[in-house]
N, C-alpha and C positions, 0 to 999 in steps of 0.2 A: 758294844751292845749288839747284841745279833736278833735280827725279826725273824718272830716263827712262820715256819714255811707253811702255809696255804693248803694242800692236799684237795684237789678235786675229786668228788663222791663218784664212785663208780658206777656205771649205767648198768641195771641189774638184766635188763633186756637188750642188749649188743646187735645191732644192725646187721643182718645177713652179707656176707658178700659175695658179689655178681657168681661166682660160681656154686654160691649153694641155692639156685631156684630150684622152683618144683618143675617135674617134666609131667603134661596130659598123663590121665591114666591112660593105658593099653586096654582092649575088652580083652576077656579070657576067652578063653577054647569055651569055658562052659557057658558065658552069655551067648555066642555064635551060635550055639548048639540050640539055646531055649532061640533066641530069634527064629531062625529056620525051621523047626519045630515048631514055631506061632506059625510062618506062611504059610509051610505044610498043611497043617489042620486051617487056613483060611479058605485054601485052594479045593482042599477036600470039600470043605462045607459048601462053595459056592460054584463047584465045578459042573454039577448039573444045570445047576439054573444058565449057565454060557452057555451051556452043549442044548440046552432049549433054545434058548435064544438066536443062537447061529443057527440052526437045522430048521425053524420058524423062519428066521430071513431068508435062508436058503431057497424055502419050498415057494417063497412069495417070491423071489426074482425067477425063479423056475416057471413057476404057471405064467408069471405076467411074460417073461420072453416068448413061451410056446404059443401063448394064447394072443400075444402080438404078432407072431409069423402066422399063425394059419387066421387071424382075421384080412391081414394083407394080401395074403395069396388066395385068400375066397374073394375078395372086391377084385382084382387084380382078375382073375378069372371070369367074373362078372364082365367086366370092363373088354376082354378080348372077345367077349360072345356077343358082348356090344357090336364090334366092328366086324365079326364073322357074320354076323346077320344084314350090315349094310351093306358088307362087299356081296354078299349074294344076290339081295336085290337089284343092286346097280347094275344099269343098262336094261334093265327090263322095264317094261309096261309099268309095272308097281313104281320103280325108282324114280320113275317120272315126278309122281307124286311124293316122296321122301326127298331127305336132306340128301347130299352127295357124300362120298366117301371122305375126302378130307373134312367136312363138317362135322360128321359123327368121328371119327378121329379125336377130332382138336376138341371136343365138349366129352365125351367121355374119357379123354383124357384127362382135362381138367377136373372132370366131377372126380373119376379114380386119386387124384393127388388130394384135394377135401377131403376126399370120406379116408386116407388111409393118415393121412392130418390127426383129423381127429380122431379117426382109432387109437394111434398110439400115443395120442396127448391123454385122451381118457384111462388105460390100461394102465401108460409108465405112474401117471399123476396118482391114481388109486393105488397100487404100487408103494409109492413111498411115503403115501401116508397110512396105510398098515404096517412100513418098517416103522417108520416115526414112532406108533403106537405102540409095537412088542418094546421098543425101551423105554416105556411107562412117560413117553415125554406126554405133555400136555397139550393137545390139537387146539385149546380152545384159542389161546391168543394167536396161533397163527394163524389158525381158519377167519381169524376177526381183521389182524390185519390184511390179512389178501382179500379179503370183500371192500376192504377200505380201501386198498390201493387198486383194485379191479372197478370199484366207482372212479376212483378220481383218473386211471385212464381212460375211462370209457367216456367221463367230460372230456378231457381233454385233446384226444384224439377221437371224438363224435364223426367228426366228416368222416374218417378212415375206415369207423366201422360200419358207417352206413353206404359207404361205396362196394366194401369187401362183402357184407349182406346182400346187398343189389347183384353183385356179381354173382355170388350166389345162386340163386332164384331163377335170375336171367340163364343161367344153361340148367340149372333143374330143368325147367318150365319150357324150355327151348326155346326164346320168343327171337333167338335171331342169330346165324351162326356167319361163320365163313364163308364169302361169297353173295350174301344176303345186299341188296338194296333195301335201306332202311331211311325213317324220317325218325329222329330223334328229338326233336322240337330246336335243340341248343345248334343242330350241326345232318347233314344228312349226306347223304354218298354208302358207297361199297362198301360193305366190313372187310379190311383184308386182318383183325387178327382180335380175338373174346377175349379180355383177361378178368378177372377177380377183383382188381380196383379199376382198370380203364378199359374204354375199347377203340378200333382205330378204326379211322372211318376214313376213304380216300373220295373226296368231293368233286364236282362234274368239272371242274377247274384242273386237277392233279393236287391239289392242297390236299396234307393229308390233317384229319381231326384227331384230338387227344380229347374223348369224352369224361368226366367219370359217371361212373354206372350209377354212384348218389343224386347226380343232377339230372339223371331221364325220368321225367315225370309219366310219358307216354310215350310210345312205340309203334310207327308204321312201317309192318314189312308187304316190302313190293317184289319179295322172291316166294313167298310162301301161297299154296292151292295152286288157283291160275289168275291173269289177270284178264280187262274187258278191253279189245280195243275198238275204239269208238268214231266214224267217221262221217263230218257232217256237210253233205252236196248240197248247196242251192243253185236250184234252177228257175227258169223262168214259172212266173203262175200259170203260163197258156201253153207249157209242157204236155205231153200225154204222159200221163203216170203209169199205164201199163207199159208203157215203152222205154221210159225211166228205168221202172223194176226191172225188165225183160234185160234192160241191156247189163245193170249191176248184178244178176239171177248167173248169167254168162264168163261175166269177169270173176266172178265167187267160185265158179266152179272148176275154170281152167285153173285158178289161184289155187284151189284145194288138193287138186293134183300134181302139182309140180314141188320137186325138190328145191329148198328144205321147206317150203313152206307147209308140206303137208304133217310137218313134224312139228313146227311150231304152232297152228292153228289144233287147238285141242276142241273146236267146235265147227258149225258151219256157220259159214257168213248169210248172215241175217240182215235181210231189209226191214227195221221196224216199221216202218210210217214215217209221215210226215210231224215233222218236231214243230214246226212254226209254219205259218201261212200266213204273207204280206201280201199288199197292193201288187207290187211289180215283182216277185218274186215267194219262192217255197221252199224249206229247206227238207232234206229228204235222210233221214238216220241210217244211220247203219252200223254191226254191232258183231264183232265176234270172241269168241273166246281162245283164249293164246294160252300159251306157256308162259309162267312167272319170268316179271323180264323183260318180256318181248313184244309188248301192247306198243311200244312205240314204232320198231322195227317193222309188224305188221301196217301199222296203221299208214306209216309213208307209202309200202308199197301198195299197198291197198289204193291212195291215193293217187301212185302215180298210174296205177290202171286202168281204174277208175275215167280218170282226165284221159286219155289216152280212146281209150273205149268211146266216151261221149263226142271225142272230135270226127272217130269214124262212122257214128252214125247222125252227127249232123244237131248234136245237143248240147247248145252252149252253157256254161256255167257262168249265175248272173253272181258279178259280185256287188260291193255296197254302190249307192248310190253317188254319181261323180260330186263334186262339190261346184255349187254355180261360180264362174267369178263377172263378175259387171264389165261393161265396156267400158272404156277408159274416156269415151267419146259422149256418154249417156251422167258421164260426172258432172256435178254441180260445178261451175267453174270458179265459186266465191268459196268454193270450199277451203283450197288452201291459200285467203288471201286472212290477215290477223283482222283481229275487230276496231274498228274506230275508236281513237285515242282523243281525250281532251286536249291533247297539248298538241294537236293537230292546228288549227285555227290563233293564230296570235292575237285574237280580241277575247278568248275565254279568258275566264278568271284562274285559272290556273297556272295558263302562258305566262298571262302580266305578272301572278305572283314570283313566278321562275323566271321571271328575264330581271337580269343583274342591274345593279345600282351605276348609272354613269356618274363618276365624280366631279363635284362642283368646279368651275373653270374659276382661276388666279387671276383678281384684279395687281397691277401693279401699283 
């Protein structure tokens, strides 16, 4: 007996094989052709609005570089008429009274580098925020954040800006250059150099100070006008005073004439009067006007002429009164013995309570 054979149903849909995939379409010549034809007519449509666009930034980096050189080279011009006017004066009569050559230097030097600062911070800064604007960008969030972040350094760096504004001011206002004796409250001495956040101050020591300009609350200069110098003779009260004056009248005058003093002395030596009047003595003023500087310089030798002058005619100078001291023989002689002790005497109740227990004696 024979079994009928089975036949599997044919698959009416047959599985591709590996070499009949599909390959990517290719574009045509005529898609290439419409693509390119689209940029073409993109480039056309928007080719004006670039050529504004660029020739707009153009003419703004244009103004703002020219108008950045010729503000630099007017301060900068400003700035050398500065120092063409000091070196003129100097050494004359007038320069006496002005700053000296390297101080107007070093401050309009300094001022020239601020003002061309912020020229071109101002100029470039406005600058790129009208390019900003021709590409339709939005100013408003960033001009929000930069106020925001221009507060929170201005907290945070507070000291900085208020040294750099100090510095500022201080050579605007000229209150004190190179060369200057000054009292700055914190530090005082020579200024050997002005900057913008510090100044340098060299002290009657050789120490040199590092001030900053936020921390001078007040300012005494001892280089600027003229100064007083001030010289105070006491002599005895049964002096003759015309003779006093007559003999200071003489040393004032040789003094005004002699080299360099008649250079430093910008007035004449004045006898005011009498400052005070004691029992045993008078003090007698005197007062002239110097060159910035040099009140001290005067006022020695003024003194030492002064003294010199009075030995020659015979007028002594009283100074304080001696201090008494006691004889050593006129001393109380119980002075330096101590005071009487209770426990002096061995019948006080003191003695008997401080003197020790003898211990009872051992019968056997």
């Amino acid at each position: 007996m024979s079994l009928p054979a089975v036949l599997p149903a044919a698959d009416p849909s047959p599985s591709p094989t590996p070499s009949e995939t599909t390959s990517p379409a290719v574009p045509s010549v005529q898609d290439a052709h419409e693509s390119a034809a689209e940029a073409a007519s993109w480039v056309e449509q928007n080719w004006s609005t670039w050529l504004a666009i660029s020739l707009r930034v153009l003419l703004i980096l244009v103004i703002a570089a020219v108008l950045r050189v010729f503000v630099r080279r007017a301060i900068t011009k400003l700035i050398d008429r500065m120092n063409r006017t000091a070196q003129a004066v100097d050494g004359t009569a007038l320069g006496g009274l002005l700053v000296n050559v390297e101080r107007r230097r070093q401050r309009s030097q300094a001022i020239g580098s601020v003002l061309r600062s912020v020229a071109s911070f101002l100029i470039m800064g406005t600058a790129a925020l009208m390019i900003l604007s021709t590409f339709e960008i939005n100013l408003a969030p960033l001009l929000a954040s930069a106020g925001v972040a221009g507060v929170a350094i201005g907290f945070g760096a507070r000291n900085l800006v208020t040294d750099f504004l100090s510095g500022v001011f201080m050579i605007l206002e000229d209150q004190y250059g190179v060369g200057d004796s000054i009292d700055a409250g914190v530090a005082s001495g020579e200024v050997i150099e002005v900057g913008l956040r510090v100044t340098k101050l060299r002290g009657d020591n050789g120490a040199i100070w590092y001030v900053r300009n936020g921390e001078v609350k007040r300012i005494g200069n001892l280089s600027q006008g003229w100064s007083t110098a001030g010289v105070d003779v006491t002599v005895s009260s049964s002096e003759d005073l015309d003779k006093v004056k007559a003999t200071i009248g003489e040393v004032a005058e040789r003094m005004s004439k002699e080299e360099p003093w008649n250079e430093l002395l910008w007035g004449p030596i004045e006898v005011l009067g009498l400052d005070s009047v004691l029992l045993d003595s008078m003090v007698v003023r005197v007062s002239a006007k110097t060159m910035p500087g040099k009140s001290l310089t005067v006022e020695r030798e003024l003194r030492w002429r002064i003294k010199r002058a009075f030995d020659a005619a015979d007028i002594p100078i009283v100074g304080r009164a001696a201090v008494l001291v006691e004889d050593e023989t006129s001393a109380d002689p119980t002075a330096g013995m101590a005071a009487p002790s209770a426990y002096a005497s061995t019948t006080s109740p003191q003695s008997v309570a401080a003197t020790p227990l003898t211990p009872p004696s051992v019968t056997k």
